[in-house]
C-alpha positions in Angstrom: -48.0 29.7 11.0 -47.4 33.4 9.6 -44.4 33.9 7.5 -42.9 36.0 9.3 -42.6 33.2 13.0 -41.9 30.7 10.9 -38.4 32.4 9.0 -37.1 33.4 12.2 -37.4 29.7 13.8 -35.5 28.5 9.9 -32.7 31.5 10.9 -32.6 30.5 14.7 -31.7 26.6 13.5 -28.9 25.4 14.8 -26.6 24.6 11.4 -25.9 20.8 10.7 -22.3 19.7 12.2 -19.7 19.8 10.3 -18.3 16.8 8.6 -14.5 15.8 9.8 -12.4 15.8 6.5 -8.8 14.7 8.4 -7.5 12.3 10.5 -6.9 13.0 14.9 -6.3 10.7 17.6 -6.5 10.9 21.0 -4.2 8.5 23.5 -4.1 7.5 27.2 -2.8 5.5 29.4 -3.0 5.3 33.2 -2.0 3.3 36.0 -5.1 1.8 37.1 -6.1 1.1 40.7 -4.3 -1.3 42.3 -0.8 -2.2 40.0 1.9 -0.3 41.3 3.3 0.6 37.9 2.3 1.1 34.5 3.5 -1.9 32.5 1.1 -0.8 29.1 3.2 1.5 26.5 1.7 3.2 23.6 2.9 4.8 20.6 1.0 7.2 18.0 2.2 9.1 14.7 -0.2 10.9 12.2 2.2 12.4 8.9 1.7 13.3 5.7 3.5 11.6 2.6 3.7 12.2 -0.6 2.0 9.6 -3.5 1.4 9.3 -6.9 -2.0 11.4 -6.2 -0.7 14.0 -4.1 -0.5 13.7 -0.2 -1.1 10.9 1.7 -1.6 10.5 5.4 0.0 8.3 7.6 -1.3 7.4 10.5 0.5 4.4 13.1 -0.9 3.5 16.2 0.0 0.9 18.5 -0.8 -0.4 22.4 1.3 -2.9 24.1 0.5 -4.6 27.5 3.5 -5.5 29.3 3.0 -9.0 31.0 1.7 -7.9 34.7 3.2 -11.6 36.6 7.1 -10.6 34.9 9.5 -8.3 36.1 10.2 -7.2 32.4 6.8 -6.7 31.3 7.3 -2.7 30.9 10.1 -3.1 29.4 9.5 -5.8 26.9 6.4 -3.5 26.1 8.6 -0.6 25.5 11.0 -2.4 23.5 8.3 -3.9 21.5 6.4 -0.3 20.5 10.3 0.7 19.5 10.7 -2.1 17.4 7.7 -1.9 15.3 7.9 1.3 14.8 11.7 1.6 13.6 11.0 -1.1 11.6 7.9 0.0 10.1 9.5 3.5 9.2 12.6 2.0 7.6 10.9 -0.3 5.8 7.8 2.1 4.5 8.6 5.6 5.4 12.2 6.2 4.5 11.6 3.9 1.0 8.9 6.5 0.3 10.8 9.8 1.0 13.6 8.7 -1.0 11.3 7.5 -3.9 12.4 3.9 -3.5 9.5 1.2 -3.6 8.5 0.3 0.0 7.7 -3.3 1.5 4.3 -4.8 1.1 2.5 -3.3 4.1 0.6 -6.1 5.5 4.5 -8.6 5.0 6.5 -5.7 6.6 3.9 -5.6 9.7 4.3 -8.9 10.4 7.6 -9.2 9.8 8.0 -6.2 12.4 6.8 -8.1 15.4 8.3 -11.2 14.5 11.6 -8.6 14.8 10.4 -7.3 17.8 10.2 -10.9 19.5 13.5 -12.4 18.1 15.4 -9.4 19.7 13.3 -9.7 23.5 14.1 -12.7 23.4 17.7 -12.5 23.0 17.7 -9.4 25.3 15.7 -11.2 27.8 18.8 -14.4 27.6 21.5 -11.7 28.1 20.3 -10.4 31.6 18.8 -13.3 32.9 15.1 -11.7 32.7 11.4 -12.7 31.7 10.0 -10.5 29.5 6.5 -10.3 27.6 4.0 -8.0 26.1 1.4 -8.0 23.8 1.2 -5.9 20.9 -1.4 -4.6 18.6 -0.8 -2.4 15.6 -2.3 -0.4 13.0 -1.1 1.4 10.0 -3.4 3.5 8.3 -2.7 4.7 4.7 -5.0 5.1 1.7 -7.9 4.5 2.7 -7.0 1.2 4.6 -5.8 -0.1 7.6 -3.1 -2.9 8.2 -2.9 -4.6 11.5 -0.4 -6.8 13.2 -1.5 -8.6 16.5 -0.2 -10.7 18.9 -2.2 -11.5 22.7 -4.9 -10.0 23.9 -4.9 -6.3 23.5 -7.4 -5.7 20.7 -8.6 -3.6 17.6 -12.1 -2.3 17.2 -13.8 -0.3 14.5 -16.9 2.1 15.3 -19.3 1.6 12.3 -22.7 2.7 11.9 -24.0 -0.9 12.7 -21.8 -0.6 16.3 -18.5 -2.2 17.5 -17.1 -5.0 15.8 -13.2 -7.0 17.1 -11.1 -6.9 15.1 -8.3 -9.0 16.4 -8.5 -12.4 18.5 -7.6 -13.1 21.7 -4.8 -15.4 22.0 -5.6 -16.1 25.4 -6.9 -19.7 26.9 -10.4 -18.3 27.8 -10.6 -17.2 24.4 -9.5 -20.5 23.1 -11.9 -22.7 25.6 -15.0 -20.3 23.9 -14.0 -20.8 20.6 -13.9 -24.4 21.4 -17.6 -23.8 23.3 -15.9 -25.5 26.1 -17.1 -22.7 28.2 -19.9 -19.8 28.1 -19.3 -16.2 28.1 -20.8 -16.0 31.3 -18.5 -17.9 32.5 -15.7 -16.2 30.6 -16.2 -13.4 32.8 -14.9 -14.4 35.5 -13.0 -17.6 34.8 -9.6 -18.3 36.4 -7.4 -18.3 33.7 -8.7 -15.5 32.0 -5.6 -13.7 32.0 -3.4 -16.6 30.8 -2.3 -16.2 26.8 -0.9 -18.8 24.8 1.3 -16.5 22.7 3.0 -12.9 23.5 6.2 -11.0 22.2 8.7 -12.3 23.7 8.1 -15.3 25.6 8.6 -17.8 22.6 10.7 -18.7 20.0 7.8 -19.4 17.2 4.9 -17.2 17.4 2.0 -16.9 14.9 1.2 -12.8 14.2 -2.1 -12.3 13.3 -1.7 -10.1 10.2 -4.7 -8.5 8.1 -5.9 -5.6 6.1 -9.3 -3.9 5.5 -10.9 -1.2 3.8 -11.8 1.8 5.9 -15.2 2.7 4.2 -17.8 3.6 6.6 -15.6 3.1 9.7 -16.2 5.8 11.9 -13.3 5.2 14.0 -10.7 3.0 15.5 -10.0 2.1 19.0 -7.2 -0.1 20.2 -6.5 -0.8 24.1 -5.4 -3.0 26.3 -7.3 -5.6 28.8 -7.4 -3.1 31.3 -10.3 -1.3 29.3 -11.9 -3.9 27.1 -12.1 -6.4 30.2 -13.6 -4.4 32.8 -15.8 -1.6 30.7 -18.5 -3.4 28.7 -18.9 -3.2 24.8 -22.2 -1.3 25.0 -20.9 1.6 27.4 -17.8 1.7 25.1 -20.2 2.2 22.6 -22.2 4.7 24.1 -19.1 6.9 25.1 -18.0 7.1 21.3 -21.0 8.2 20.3 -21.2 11.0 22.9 -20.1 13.7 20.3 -16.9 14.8 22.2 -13.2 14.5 20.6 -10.9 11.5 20.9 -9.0 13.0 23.1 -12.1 13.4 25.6 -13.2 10.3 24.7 -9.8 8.5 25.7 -10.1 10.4 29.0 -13.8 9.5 29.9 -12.9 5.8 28.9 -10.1 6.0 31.3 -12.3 7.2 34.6 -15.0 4.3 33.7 -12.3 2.1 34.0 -11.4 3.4 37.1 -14.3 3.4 38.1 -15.1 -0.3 37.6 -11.7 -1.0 39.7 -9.3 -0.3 37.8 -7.4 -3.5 38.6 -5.1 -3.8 35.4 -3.2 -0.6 33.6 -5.3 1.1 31.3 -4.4 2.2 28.0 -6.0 3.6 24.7 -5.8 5.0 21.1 -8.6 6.2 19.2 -8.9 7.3 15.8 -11.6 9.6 14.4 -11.5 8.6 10.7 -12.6 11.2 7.5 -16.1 11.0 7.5 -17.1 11.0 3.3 
């Protein structure tokens, strides 16, 4: 090939993408096809602290599914993301701006929805109402993530080696396959698929599901409710991250396959495109 064709095909190359060096999110949530209202409530904050090494971001992100069969499943789901929040920014943000020590992370997560259930519950007495939601959380901050679960909405991390759950159903389908009492064929469309042992709200005792990982080599973070996990397959969730658009597109795109596969729950979504290193 002459010199001269071959440095004009080097100057006409397209140059390699850039690599993301910050945090974004993207965040839907939609009605669905055939509920009547939105029960789901979501809540996202990305901030910069200051540390010991300079600035620190903050990033909390949480989706709660209000319980479809009870007239205060929006609200318990509201209450719940309110919670959590307030007492995640008392007991970390607030102890960090004024240079006090905060709460261990992972302790003050859990101790947050076990709050956020006491005080439904008591709300829930007072006006005579059945409440529940579920609730899954994440608080992201050096270079690790803290989660806080109870029912079925889940937490996923997009690696290089795909999708892995990161959170366990506390549902009775879920229970019955851990159990191997049923396939997950028959998961699919079992019955009680929707029943949960556990939600915010609807018990006195309830057992959060607390953790923390390291987020080397996660690509991203997606939490959602039922609405999307149960109705749009793993592999198509997959795909659609992959597609090269930004989480806000993504969300968006995740939402109309939802809809597309019937849309018979609310749908709701938060995903975060993690620092690539």
């Amino acid at each position: 090939m002459p010199f001269w064709k071959r440095r004009r095909q080097e100057d006409e190359a397209p140059p390699p993408p850039a690599k993301r060096v910050g945090m974004s999110f993207g965040v839907a949530s939609d009605v669905g096809q055939v509920r009547p209202t939105n029960q789901d409530h979501v809540f996202a904050l990305q901030t910069s602290l200051p540390g010991p090494n300079g600035q620190e971001t903050l990033g909390l992100f949480i989706v709660a599914d209000g319980m479809g069969g009870h007239l205060g499943g929006a609200t318990a789901s509201a209450r719940a993301v309110a919670i959590v929040t307030l007492e995640v920014l008392e007991g970390l943000v607030m102890p960090i701006l004024r240079e006090d020590p905060p709460a261990a992370i992972q302790n003050l997560m859990r101790e947050a929805v076990l709050t956020a259930n006491r005080r439904i519950l008591a709300e829930a007495a007072q006006q005579h109402n059945d409440m529940g939601t579920t609730l899954t959380a994440a608080l992201l901050l050096a270079g690790r993530c803290y989660q806080a679960h109870v029912g079925d909405s889940r937490l996923y991390t997009h690696t290089t080696e795909g999708l892995a759950c990161r959170t366990r159903d506390h549902s009775m389908v879920a229970r019955l396959l851990e159990l191997g009492q049923i396939t997950p064929e028959e998961a699919i469309n079992h019955p009680k698929r929707n029943y949960l042992y556990q939600s915010v709200g609807q018990q006195d005792d309830i057992e959060v599901e607390s953790d923390s990982f390291p987020l080397d080599g996660c690509d991203s973070l997606l939490l959602c409710s039922d609405g999307l996990w149960g109705v749009v397959e793993e592999q198509v969730l997959l795909q659609t991250l992959e597609g090269g658009q930004e989480p806000q597109k993504i969300c968006e795109d995740l939402v109309a396959l939802a809809n597309e596969a019937g849309g018979e729950d609310n749908i709701s979504l938060i995903l975060v495109a993690l620092p690539q290193t």
